[in-house]
N, C-alpha and C positions, 0 to 999 in steps of 0.2 A: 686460569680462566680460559676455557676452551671458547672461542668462536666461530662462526661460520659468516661468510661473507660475499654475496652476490655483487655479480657484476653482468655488464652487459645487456642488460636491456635497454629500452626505445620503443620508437616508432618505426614501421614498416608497415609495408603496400600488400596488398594481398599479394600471395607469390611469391613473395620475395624470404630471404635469410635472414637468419639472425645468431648468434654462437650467445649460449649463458657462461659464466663460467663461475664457482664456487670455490672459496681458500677456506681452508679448514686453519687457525692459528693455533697457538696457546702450549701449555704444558701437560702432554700426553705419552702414552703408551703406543695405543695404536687404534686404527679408523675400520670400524666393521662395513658394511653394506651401504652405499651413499647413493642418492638416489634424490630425485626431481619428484616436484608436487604443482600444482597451480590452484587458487582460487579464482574464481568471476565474481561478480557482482551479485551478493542474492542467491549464492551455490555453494556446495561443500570442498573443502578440499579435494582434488582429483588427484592419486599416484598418478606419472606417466612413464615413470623407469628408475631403474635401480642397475645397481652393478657391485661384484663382488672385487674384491683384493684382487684374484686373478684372473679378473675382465669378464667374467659370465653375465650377460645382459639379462631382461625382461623388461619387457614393454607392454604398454596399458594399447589397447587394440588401437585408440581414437587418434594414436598418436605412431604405431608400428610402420615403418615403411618411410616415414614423413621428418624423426626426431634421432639422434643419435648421440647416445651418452659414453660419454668416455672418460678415466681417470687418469691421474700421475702420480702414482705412491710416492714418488720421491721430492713431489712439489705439494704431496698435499691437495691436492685438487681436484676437482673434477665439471667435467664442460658437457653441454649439451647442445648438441649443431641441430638448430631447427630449420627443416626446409620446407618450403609450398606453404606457407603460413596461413591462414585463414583469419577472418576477422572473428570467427569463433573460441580462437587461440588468446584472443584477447585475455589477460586476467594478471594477477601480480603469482609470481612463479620464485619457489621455496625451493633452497635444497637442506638435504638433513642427515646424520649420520651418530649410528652408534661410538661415541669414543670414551674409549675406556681411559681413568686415570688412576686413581685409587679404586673405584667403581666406574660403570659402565651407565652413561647415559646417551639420551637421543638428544641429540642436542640440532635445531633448526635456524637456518638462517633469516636476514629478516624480510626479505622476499625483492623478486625487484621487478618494476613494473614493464608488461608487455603488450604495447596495443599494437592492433593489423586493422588500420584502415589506410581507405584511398583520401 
């Protein structure tokens, strides 16, 4: 039973940081592209970054300059360093990844909650 498991959220000030960070558990082969999502209240899910096995980035524009995703093949995990937060940032925030076992599914975490107010 593969799962994925968020951590790290809260509360925060506009401005301010915050680190997500993502465990991938279970009985696997290997972890494809893993990558961040957010929903808000009333909105679709948003991508804001992904990253490959050997660290290739891409970022969603709203969030480039601002969010920084990075993984640990050998822990399994992957973290996204959010800075200058905004209270638009608000929303509960997903990571997800292709793991293959016998087959290959997308398998998503259960999200974990991020508000930016004062």
């Amino acid at each position: 039973q593969v799962q994925l498991v968020e951590s790290g959220g809260g509360l925060v000030q506009p401005g301010g940081s915050l680190t997500l960070s993502c465990s991938v558990s279970g009985n696997f082969i290997s972890i494809g592209i893993m990558g961040w999502s957010r929903q808000a209240p009333g909105k679709e899910r948003e991508f804001l970054a992904s990253i490959t096995r050997s660290g290739s980035t891409y970022y969603a524009d709203s969030v480039k300059g601002r969010f920084t995703i990075s993984r640990d093949n050998a822990k399994n995990t992957v973290a996204l360093q959010m800075n200058s937060l905004k209270p638009e940032d608000t929303a509960v925030y997903y990571c997800n990844a292709p793991v293959t076992t016998t087959i290959i599914l997308n398998y998503w975490g259960q999200g974990t909650q991020v508000t930016v107010s004062s």
